[in-house]
C-alpha positions as CSV (number, residue, x, y, z in Angstrom):
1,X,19.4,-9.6,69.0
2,X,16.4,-10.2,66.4
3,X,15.6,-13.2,65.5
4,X,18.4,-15.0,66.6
5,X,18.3,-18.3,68.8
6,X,22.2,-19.2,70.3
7,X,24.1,-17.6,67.6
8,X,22.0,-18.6,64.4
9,X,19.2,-17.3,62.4
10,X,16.1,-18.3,62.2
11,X,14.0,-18.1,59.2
12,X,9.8,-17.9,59.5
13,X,7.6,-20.3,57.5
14,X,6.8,-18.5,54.3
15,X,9.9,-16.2,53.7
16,X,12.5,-16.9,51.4
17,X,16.1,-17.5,52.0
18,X,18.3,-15.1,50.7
19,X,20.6,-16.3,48.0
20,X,24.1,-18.6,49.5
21,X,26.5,-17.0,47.5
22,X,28.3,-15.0,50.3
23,X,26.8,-11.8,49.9
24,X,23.3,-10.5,51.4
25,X,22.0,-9.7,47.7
26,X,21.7,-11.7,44.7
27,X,24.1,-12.1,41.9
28,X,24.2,-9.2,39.3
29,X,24.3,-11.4,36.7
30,X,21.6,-13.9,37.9
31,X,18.0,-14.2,35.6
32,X,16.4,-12.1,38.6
33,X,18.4,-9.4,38.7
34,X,18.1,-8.8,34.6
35,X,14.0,-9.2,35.0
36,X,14.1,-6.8,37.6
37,X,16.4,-4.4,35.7
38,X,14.4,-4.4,32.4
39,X,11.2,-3.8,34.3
40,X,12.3,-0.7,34.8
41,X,12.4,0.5,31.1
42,X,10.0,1.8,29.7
43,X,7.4,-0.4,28.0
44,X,8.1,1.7,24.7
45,X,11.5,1.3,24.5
46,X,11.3,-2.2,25.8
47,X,9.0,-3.0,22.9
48,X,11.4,-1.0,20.5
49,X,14.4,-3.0,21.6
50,X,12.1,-6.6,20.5
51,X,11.0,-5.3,17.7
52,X,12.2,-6.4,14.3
53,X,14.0,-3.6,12.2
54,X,14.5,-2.8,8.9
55,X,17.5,-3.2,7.1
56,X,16.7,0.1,5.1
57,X,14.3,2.6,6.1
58,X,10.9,3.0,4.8
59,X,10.9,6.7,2.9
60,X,7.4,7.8,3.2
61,X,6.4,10.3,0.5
62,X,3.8,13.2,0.1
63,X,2.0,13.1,-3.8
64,X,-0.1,15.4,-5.9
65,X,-0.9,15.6,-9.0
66,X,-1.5,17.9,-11.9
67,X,-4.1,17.5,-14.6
68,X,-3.7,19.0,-17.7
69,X,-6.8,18.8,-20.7
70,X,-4.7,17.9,-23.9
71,X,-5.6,18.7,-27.0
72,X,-6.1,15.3,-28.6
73,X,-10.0,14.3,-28.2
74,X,-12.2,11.2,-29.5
75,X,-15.8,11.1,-30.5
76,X,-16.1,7.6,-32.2
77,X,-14.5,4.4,-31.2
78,X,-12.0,4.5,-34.2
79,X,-11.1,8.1,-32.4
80,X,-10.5,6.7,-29.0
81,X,-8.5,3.9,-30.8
82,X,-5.8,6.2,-32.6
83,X,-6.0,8.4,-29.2
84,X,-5.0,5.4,-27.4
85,X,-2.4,4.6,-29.6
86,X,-0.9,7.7,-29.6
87,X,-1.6,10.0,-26.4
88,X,1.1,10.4,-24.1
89,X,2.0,8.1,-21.3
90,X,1.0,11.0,-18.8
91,X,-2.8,10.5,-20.6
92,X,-2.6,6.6,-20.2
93,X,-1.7,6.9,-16.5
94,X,-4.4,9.5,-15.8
95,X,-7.8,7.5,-17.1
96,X,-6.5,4.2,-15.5
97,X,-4.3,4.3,-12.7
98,X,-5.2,7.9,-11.6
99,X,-9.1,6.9,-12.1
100,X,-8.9,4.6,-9.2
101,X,-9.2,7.5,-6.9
102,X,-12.5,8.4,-8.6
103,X,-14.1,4.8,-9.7
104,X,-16.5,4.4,-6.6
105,X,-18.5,7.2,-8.7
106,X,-18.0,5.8,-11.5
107,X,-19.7,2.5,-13.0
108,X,-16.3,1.2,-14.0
109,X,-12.8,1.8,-12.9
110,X,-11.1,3.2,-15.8
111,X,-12.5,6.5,-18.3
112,X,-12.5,4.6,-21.3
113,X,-14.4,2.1,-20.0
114,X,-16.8,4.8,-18.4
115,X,-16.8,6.3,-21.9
116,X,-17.6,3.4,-24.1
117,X,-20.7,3.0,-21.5
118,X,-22.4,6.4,-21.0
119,X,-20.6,8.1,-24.2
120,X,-21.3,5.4,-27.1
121,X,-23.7,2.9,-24.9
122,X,-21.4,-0.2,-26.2
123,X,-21.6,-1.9,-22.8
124,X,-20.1,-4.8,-24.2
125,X,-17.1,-2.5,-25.1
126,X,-17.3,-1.2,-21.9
127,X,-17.4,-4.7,-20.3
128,X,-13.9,-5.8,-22.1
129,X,-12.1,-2.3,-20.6
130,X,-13.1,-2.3,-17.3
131,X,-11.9,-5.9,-17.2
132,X,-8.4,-5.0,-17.7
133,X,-6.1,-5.4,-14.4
134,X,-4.2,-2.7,-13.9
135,X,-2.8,-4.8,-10.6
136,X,-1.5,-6.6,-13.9
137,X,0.6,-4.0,-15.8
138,X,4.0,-3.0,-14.4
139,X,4.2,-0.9,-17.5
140,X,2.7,2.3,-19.1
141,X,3.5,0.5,-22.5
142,X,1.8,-3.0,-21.7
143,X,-1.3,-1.1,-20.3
144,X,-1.6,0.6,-23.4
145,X,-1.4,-2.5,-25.4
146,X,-3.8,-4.1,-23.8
147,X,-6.3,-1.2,-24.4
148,X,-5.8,-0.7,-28.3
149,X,-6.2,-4.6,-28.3
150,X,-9.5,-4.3,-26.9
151,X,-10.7,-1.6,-29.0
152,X,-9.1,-2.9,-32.2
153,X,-11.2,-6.2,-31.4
154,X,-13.9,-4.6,-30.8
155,X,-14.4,-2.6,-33.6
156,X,-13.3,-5.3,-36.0
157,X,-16.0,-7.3,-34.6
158,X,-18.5,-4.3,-34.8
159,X,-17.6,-2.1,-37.9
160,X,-20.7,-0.4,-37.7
161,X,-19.5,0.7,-34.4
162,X,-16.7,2.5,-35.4
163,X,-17.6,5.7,-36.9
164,X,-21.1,6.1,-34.8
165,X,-20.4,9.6,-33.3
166,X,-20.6,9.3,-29.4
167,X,-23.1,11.3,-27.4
168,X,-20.5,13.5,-25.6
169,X,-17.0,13.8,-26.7
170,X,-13.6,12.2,-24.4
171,X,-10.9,14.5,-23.8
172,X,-7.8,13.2,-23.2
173,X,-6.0,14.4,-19.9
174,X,-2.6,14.1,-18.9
175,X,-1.6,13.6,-15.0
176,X,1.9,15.1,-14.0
177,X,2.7,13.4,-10.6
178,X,4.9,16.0,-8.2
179,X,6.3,13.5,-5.1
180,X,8.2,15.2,-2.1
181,X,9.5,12.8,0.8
182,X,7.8,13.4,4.4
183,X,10.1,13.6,7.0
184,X,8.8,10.6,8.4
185,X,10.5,7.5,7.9
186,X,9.3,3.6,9.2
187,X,12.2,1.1,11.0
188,X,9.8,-1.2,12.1
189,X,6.4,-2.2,11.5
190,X,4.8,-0.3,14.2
191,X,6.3,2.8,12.4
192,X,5.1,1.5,9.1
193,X,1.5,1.2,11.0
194,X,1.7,4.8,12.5
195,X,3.0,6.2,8.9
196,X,-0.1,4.5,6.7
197,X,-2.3,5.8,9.3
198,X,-1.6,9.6,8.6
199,X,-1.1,9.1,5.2
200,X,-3.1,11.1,3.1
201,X,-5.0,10.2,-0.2
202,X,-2.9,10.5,-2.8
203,X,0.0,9.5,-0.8
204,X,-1.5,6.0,-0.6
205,X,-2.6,6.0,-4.1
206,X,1.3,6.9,-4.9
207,X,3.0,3.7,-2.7
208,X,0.0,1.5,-2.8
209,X,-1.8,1.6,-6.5
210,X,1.5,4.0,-8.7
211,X,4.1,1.8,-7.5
212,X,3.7,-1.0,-9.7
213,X,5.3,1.6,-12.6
214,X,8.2,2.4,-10.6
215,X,9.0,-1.1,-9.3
216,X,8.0,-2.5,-12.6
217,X,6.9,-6.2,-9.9
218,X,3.3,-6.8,-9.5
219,X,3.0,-5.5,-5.9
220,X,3.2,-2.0,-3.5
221,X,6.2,-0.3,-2.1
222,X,4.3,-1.5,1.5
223,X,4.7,-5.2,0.6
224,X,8.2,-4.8,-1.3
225,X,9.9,-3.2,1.7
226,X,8.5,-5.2,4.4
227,X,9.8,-8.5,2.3
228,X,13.0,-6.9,1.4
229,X,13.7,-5.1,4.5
230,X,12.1,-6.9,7.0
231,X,11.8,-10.6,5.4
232,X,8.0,-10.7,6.6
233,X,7.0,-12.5,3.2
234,X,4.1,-13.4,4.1
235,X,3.1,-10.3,5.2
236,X,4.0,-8.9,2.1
237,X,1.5,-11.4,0.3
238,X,-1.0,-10.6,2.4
239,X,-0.9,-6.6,1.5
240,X,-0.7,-8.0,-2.0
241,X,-4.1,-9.2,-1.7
242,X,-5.7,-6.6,-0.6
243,X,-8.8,-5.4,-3.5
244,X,-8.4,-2.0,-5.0
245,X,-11.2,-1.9,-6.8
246,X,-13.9,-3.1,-3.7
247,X,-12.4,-0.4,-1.3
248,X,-12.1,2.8,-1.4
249,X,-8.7,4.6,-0.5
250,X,-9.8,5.2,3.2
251,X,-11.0,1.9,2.9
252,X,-7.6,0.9,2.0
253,X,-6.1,2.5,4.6
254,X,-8.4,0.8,7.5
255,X,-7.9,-2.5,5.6
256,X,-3.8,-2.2,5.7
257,X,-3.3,-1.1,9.3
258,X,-5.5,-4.2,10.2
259,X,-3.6,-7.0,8.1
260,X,-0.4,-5.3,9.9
261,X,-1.0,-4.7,13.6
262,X,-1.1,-8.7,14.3
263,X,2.2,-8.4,13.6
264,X,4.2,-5.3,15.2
265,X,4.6,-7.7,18.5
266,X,5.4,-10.5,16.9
């Protein structure tokens, strides 16, 4: 008979009554019953289904470049100005933003800078170059701008400056960028995460450091997506703040998928 005493069940100290809803199991749609069902998903999915998606996929995208010695070359300061002035934008984008990837070997951050320094020892020169923010410049033709000015003032300042030949001439080079998309693409942030973390070089340099010419907006196609597509602005500011110039590009890497893996489970 069980546990039965004249006709009606007895329950022991310490085991719960089943549910008084007519039936020996519990509701299907009761809170317990859910629990129980998602705990049987896997956690990836689980965590997939939380997550906050993007409203347009991120397009990750492989980058190299091509560098080509022009024919245009300076050996005074007056040289480097007309060069400036007059090299193509291919030239202006190689010694400044395509320098980045080369600056930690460099005493400052763009050639001409580097030149004015070890090529005509005008560190003062040197000084005003390296000073301009390329973070700054959503333009080839505002970059440029800002580096005749420099010169120009220079020089004016400094006429005897102008014709003193240099110790070693400056070639101007020209960087054609060649971009293919990767077949990976990011939904999320945890995607975003894994995507930045096998990222190569120069396809950091392209979306982190380049994209400021394509956007033409003072930020990176990292920050732009996740506030456009994700509404994370803050987020977004925080990538924004991120220092080119003190890190390196692996440096950068290691310094983005920090400021963003706080926030894939949020």
């Amino acid at each position: 008979m069980g546990n039965r005493f004249f006709g009606r069940p007895i329950h022991r100290k310490g085991i719960a009554r089943p549910p008084q809803t007519g039936s020996a199991f519990p509701n299907i749609g009761s809170a317990v019953y859910r629990i129980s069902a998602a705990a049987k998903i896997p956690g990836s999915i689980w965590k997939a289904c939380r997550m906050r998606q993007a409203t347009t996929p991120f397009q990750f995208v492989s980058a190299s470049y091509l560098i080509r010695i022009g024919r245009e070359r300076a050996v005074t300061l007056a040289e480097l100005a007309r060069g400036i002035h007059s090299c193509s934008d291919a030239s202006i984008f190689h010694h400044t933003f395509q320098s980045l990837e080369r600056q930690h070997y460099t005493s400052f951050s763009n050639d001409f800078a580097q030149w004015a320094l070890t090529g005509c020892n005008e560190a003062p020169l040197a000084e005003r170059l390296a000073a301009i923010d390329i973070r700054d410049c959503t333009s080839i033709a505002e970059l440029r701008d800002s580096l005749t000015t420099s010169v120009d003032a220079y020089v004016k300042m400094n006429p005897s400056s102008s014709s003193r030949l240099s110790f070693e001439p400056f070639y101007f080079c020209e960087a054609f960028e060649f971009a293919v998309p990767r077949d990976e693409q990011a939904t999320n942030l945890a995607e975003l995460e894994e995507g930045i973390r096998t990222s190569n070089l120069q396809t950091l340099h392209y979306h982190f450091i380049n994209s400021r010419l394509r956007l033409h907006l003072q930020t990176n196609d990292f920050s732009h997506w996740i506030k456009t597509a994700l509404d994370l602005p803050d987020l977004a500011r925080r990538l924004d703040r991120i220092d080119i110039y003190m890190n390196t590009l692996d440096d950068l890497r290691d310094e983005l998928v920090r400021t963003i893996h706080p926030w894939v489970n949020q």
